[in-house]
N, C-alpha and C positions, 0 to 999 in steps of 0.2 A: 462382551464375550459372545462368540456364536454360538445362535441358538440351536445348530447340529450338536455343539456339546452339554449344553445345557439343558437338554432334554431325557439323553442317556444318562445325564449323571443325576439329576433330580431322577427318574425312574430308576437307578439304583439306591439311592438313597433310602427310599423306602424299601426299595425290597429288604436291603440290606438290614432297615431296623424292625422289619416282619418276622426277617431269618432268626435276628436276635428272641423272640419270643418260638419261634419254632422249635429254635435249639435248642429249649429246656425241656422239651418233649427227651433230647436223648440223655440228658443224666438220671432219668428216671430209669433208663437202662442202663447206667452206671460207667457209659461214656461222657467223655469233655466236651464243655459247651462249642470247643471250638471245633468239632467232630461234628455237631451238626449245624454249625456255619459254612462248614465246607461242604458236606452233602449236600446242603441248601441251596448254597452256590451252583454245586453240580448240576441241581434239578432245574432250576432259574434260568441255566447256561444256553449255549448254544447249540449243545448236543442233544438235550432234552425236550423241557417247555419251550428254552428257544425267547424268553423274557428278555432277557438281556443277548443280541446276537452278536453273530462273531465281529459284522463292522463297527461297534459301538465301542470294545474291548479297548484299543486302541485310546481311545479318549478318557478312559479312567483311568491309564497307567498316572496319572500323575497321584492319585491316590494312593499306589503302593508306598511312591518317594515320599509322600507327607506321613505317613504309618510308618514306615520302616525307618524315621528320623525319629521320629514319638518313641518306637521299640527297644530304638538305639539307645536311647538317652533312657529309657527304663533296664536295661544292660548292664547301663554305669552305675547306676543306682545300687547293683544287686552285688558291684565289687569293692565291700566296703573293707578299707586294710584289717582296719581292728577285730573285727572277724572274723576273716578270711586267713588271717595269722597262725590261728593252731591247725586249719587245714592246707596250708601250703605242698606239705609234703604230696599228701594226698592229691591235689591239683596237678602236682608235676608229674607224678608219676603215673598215674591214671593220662593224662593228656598222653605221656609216652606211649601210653598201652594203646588207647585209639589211636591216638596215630599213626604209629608205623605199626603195629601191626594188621589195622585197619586198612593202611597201604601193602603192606606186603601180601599180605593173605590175600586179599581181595585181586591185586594184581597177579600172582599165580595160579589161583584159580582161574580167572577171566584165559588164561593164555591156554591153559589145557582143555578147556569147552570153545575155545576158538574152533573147531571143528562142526559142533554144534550151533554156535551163529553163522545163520546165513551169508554174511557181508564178509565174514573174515577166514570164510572155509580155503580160497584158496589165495591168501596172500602170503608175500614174502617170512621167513623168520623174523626181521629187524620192523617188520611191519604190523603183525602178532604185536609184538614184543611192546612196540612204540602204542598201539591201543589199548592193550593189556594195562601199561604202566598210569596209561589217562585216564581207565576207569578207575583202578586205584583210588588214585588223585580223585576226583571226583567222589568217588564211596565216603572219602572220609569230610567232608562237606555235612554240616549240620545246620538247623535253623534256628539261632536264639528267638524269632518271633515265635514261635509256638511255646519254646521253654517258659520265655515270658510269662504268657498267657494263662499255661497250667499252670503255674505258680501262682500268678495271682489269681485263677478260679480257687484254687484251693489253700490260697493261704497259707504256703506250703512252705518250712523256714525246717533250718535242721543244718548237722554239717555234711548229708549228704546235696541236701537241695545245692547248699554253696558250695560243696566238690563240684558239683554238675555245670553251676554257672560260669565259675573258674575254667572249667575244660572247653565246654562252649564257645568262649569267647578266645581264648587261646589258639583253641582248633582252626577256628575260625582266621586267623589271624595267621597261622602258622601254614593252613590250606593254598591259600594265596600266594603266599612262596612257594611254595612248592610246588604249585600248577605251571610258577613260572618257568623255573628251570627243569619242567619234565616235560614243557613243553616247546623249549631250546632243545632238550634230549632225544626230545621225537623229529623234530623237525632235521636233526642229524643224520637218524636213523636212519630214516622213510627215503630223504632224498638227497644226503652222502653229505649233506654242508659239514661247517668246523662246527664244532663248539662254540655257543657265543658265550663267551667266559663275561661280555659285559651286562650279561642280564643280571648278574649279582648286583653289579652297581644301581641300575635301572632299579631293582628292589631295594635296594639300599635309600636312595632319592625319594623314590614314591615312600616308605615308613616314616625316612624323616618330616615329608614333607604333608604327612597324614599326623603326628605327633605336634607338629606346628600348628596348623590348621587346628586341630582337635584343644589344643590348649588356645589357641585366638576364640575359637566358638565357646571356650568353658569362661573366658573373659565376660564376653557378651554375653550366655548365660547369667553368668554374677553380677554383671549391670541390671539387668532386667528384674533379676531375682532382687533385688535390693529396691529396688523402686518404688513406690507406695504408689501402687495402683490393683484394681480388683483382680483377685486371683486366677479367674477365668482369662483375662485379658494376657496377665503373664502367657499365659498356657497357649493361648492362641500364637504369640508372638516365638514362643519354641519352637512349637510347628512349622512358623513360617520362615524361620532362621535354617529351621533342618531341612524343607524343602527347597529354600535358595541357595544351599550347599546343594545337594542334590543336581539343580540346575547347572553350578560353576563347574560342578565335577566332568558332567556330561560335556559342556561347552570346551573344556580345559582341553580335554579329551579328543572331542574334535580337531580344535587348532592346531594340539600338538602334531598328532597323525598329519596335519597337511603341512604344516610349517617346520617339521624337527624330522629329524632323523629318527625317533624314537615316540611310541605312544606313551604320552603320560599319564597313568589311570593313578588316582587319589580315591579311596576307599570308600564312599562319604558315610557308610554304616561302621565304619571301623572309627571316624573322624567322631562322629556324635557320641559313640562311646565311649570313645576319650573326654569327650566334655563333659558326658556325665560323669564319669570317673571324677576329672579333675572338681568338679561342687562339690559330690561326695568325700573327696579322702581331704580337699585341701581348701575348703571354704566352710561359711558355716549358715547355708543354706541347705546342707543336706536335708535334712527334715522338710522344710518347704518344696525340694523338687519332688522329695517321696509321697508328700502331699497331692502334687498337680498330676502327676504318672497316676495316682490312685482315682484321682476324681476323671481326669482326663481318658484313662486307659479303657475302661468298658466300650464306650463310643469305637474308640479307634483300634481295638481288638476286631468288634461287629463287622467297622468297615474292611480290615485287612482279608481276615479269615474268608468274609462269604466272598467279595471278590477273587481269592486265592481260589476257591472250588469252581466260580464262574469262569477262569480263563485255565482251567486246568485240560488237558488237550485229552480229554478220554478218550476221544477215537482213535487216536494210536495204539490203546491198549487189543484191537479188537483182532490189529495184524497180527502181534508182537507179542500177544500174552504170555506165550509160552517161556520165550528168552527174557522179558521183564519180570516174571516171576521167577525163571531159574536165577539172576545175575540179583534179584531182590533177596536170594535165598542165600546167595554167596555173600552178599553185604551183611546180611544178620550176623553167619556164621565168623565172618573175621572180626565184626562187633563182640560176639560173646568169649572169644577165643584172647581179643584187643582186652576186655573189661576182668577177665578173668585174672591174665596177666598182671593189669594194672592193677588191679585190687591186692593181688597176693603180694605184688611189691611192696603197696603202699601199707600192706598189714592192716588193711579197712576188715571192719564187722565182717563176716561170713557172710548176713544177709545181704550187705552194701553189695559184697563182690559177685553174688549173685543175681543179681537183677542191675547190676551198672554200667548194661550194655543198652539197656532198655531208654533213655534219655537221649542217645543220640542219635536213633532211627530217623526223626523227622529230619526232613530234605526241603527248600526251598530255592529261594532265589538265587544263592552265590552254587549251587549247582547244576541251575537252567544256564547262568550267566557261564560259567565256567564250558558247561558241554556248546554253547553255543558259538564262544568261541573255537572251541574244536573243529565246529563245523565248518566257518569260514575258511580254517586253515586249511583244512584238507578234504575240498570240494569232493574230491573223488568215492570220499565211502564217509563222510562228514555227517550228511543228512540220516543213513541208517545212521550212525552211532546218535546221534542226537535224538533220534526218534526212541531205540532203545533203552537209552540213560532216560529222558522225558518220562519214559513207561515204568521206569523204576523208581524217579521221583513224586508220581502220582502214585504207587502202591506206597511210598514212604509216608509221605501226607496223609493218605487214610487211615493206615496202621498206628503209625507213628504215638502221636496225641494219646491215643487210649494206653500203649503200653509205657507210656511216661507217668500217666496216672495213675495205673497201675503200682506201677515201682515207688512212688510217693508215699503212697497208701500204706503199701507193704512193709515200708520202713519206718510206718509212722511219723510221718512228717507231715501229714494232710491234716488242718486245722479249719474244717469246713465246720458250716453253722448246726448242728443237731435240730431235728425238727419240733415244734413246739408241742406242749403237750394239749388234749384234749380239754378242755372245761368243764371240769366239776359241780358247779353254779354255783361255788365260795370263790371271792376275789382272796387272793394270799399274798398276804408282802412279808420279802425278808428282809430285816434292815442290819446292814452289817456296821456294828461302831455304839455302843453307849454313851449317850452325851444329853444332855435337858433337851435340844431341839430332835432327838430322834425319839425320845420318850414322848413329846407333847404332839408327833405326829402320827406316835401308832395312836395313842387316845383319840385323837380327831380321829381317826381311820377306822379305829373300833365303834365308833359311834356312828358312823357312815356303812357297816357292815363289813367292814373289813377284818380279814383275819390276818392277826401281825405277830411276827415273832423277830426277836430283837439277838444277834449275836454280838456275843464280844469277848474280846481275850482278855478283861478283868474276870476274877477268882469270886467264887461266892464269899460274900462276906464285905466285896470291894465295891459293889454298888448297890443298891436300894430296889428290893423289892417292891413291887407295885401291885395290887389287884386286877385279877386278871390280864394281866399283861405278862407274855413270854419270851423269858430273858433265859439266854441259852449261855454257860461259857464255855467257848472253844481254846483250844492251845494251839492249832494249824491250820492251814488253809491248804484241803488237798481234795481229790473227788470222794473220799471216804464218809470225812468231814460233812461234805455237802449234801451226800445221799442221807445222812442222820437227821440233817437238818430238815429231809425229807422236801427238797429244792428242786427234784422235778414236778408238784403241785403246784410250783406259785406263777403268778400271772407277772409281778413286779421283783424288782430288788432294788434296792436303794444300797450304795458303798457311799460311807463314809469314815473309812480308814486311809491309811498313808497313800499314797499314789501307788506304790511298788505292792502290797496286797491287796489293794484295788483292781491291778491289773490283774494280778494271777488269779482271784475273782471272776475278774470279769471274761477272760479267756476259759475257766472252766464253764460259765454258764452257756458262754454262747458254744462251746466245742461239744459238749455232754447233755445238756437240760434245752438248751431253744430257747433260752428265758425271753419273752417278750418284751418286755420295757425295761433296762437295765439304765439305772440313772446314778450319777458317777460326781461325789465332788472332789474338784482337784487340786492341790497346791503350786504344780511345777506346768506352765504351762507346753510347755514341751515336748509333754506327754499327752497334750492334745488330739493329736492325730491316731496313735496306738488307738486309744478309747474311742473314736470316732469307726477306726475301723471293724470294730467287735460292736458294732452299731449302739452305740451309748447316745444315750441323753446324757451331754458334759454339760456340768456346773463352777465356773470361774463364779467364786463368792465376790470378790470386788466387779467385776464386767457385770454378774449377775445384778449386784445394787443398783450399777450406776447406768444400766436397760431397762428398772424398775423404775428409777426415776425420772427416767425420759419417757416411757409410757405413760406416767403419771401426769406429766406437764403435759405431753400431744395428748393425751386422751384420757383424762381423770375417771370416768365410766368404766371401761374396759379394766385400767386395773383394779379398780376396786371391786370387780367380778371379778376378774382372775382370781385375787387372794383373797376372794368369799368374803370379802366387808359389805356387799351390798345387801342390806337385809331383806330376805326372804326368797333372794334369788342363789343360784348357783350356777355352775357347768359341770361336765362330765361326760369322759370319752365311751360310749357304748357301742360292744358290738354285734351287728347280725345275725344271731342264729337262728330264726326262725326262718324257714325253709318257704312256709307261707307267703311272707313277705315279697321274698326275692322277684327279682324283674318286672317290682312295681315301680313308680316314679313317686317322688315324693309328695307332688299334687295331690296322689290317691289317697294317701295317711290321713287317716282320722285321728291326730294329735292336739294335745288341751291347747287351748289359744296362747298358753304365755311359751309356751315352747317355738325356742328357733334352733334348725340344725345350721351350724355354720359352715362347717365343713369338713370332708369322708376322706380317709386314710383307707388308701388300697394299691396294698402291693408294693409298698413303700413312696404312695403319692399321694399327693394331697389333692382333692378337688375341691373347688370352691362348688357350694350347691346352688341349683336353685330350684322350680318346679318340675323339669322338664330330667333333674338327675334318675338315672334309671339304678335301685341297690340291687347289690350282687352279696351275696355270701362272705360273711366275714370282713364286709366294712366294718370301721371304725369310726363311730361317728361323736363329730364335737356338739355337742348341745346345750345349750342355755335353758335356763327357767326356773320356775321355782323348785324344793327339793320334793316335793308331793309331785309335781308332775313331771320330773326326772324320774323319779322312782315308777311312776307309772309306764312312761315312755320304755324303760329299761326292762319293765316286765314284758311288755309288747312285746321288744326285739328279740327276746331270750326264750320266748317259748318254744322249744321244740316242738 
């Protein structure tokens, strides 16, 4: 590879996963992370600091096409039938609402402020008319990469989120036609031609042959997926499948234009979505691709987004502000007007239909892509409209995001993590489930300092009182339930009930309480990845034996410390609260000789220690040694 390009893209790379720690600077002010990915971007850009310049730009466009393949296939993911079934209605008819009226409104407006844009003050009627019609067209243009994105920051599931994804992807879909034939329309208008009645068919060839494509690539997904190879590697080979369509598309595209009578353009975001579609509704790796989009997507959110703000053209805004924001204000207005309609059609919640214009503000690629070709076509006043529309889809982007999150919020559909609670300097475990091995662990636990209280849906009278041990019976599992249990104190919880009240468990702790260590035994492994995502400690009882016993044979030591058989030794995770401490290195620690720190949890990472480790606030550290100089070690760290 030349080193011209591998310079610029290693020096985005990092900025890019710098952005990712900057941008949690902005949810503190109760904007999406991908809100300050893109400002980050901005600053980084070439308008700005000037980090990344404008000739470098060029050379990470391939990073959009490997993202925006990753995005696609997290698309399909989110069009899952068996769910999507009781809001069908709701999808159609809502789509109806933004679209054409999204198109119409947006279109008659733009033609009566034609006096007010510069470039169109004094053109023909049929001229008006034909630009009038393309911004339209263009207004109703949305970005599934950022729906994505808020949805998985916030974990955001509901049957409006899946209205939203449904229209999205439709929109999307339904946009594209319709840019086509209004822009035969125009091209009539402007400069007298027929009708080309065969742009239908040209659209007709391209879907099918995007429906083809999309089920050949959902093939090769399911090869891949079936394969018994490391799950990263799957993930990587996605990537590189959606960016070699990517490539055929562009190349297809090429040839056709010099070799045919007609350009062939094949969708390839429209193609990847179909292939996610077709795992999800007709294979039985759904679950595993929702797996790889979850592990996979942070990374490649990071890279989309802060490059989206680095090539975002701000200095058009400085001419144009005025008509970018009037023609941004026109797009809202037939959004709310579009959402309002569709909402009352569809007979959605009152609050749905109130804020269900709010999701489709954001603007990206398939409406730079769209105005762009506008501009080719009609050299003559092409570049204003493209500069204009550009200026409207940079106020979309920035807006956008936040008021999607907004709207999520608002509906209740946001299932972000509640912040943990303070420390009391009582360790607290809940153990959810009655059974001899939950009983002989709060004893261990009591005897360790621990304070343990044991719930279960057995009746008093139905299992055995114990001294001092707190045995609670519950009849439900709901947040009322949990506040009794007095479950924003504890530092642990331990579920062992059915998989299905383990989840809803484990979704109240992490959405309401913060619960720190939520450790989860499972029966269906399936259910794997749900608990994974509400950051569980999962326990498969057979997997868990048969790593115990392999530990045992590679390294008879180690487990027999793990599960405290070695006498006089122990471990235990402690963490930093002493203020004193902090941004010493562990060389300085005055610790009893049989103590080893192995290693610090921070931030959900793991470091391996050694002398030269510098602690920070609220590590969590693994320690060995005996249980006198554990105890001691633990008092050190905990004094405030």
């Amino acid at each position: 590879m030349d080193i011209n390009i591998v310079i610029p893209v290693l020096t985005f790379l990092i900025i890019a996963f710098a952005a990712e720690s900057i941008s949690k600077f902005f949810t503190k002010i109760h904007l999406p992370i991908i809100s300050g990915l893109i400002i980050t971007g901005i600053i980084v850009g070439p308008y700005f600091l000037k980090i990344i310049p404008k000739e470098s730009i060029k050379d990470l466009h391939f990073l959009f096409d490997i993202s925006l393949a990753f995005i696609a296939y997290a698309a399909g993911t989110e069009l899952y039938l068996k769910e999507l079934k009781d809001d069908i209605k709701s999808i159609y008819l809502n789509t109806l609402g933004q679209f054409l009226v999204t198109f119409l409104v947006g279109s008659v407006v733009v033609y009566f402020l034609a006096d007010t844009i510069p470039f169109m003050k004094n053109m023909s009627f049929n001229t008006k008319l034909a630009v009038s019609i393309l911004s339209g067209t263009i207004f109703v243009a949305r970005s599934p990469s950022s729906a994505i994105a808020i949805i998985s920051e916030l974990r955001a599931k509901g049957p409006f989120v899946r209205t939203v994804m449904g229209v999205t992807v439709i929109k999307d879909v339904l946009v594209v036609i319709l840019f086509s034939v209004i822009l035969s329309l125009s091209i009539n208008l402007i400069r007298g031609e027929d009708f080309n009645y065969l742009v239908f068919i040209d659209i007709l060839i391209e879907l099918l042959l995007a429906v083809l494509f999309g089920f050949l690539l959902g093939l090769l997904l399911k090869w891949t997926l079936s394969i018994r190879i490391p799950q990263l590697l799957k993930g990587l080979l996605l990537l590189a499948y959606g960016f070699v369509f990517y490539l055929f598309s562009h190349q297809l595209e090429f040839l056709s234009s010099e070799y045919l009578p007609f350009v062939l353009h094949i969708e390839p975001l429209l193609v990847c979505i179909l292939a996610g579609f077709y795992i999800t509704n007709y294979t039985g790796y759904r679950l595993e691709l929702q797996k790889i989009v979850h592990d996979i997507g942070p990374p490649i959110y990071v890279i989309f987004f802060t490059l989206t703000g680095a090539t975002m053209s701000i200095d058009v805004l400085k001419d144009i502000w005025f008509i970018a924001f009037l023609l941004f204000g026109v797009r809202i207005l037939a959004m709310i007007v579009g959402g309002w309609i569709g909402g009352k059609l569809a007979n959605d919640p009152p609050l749905f239909t109130k804020v269900n214009w709010m999701p489709y503000v954001t603007q990206a690629g398939v409406g730079v892509g769209l105005a762009t070709i506008v501009s080719l076509e009609f050299p003559e006043w092409g570049i204003q409209f493209y500069t204009i529309i550009l200026g409207v889809i940079v106020l979309n982007q920035i807006i956008g995001p936040p008021l999607f999150k907004y709207a999520i919020i608002k509906v209740g559909e946001a299932h972000r993590k509640a912040p943990e609670h303070i420390f009391d300097g009582v360790k607290d475990l809940l153990v959810f489930g009655y059974e001899n091995q939950s009983v002989s662990l709060a004893k261990n636990l009591q005897k360790k300092g621990w304070n343990v209280k044991i719930a279960t849906f057995l009746k008093q009278g139905e299992f055995r009182q114990h001294d001092a041990l707190d045995v609670v019976p519950i009849d439900n599992i709901d947040l009322e339930v949990l506040k009794n249990l007095k479950t924003d104190k504890i530092e642990a919880a331990l579920l062992l009930l059915d998989d299905e009240k383990n989840l809803k468990i484990a979704e109240l702790l992490y959405e309401h309480f913060g619960t720190r260590e939520v450790i989860v035994r499972i029966t269906d492994r399936n259910k794997y990845n749900k608990f994974k995502e509400l950051n569980c400690y999962v326990i498969d009882p057979s997997k868990a034996m048969i790593n115990l016993m392999m530990q045992y044979i590679k390294s008879p030591h180690t487990a027999t410390l793990l599960l405290g058989e070695l006498k006089g030794q122990s471990s235990a995770d402690i963490e930093l609260r002493d203020t004193n401490i902090v941004g010493k290195y562990l060389r300085e620690l005055q610790l009893p000789s049989d103590v080893l720190i192995l290693s610090i949890k921070r931030k959900d990472q793991i470091i391996i220690t050694h002398g030269f480790t510098k602690l920070e606030l609220g590590d969590i550290m693994t320690v060995v040694g005996s249980e006198k100089s554990l105890e001691e070690v633990e008092l050190k760290f905990s004094v405030v």
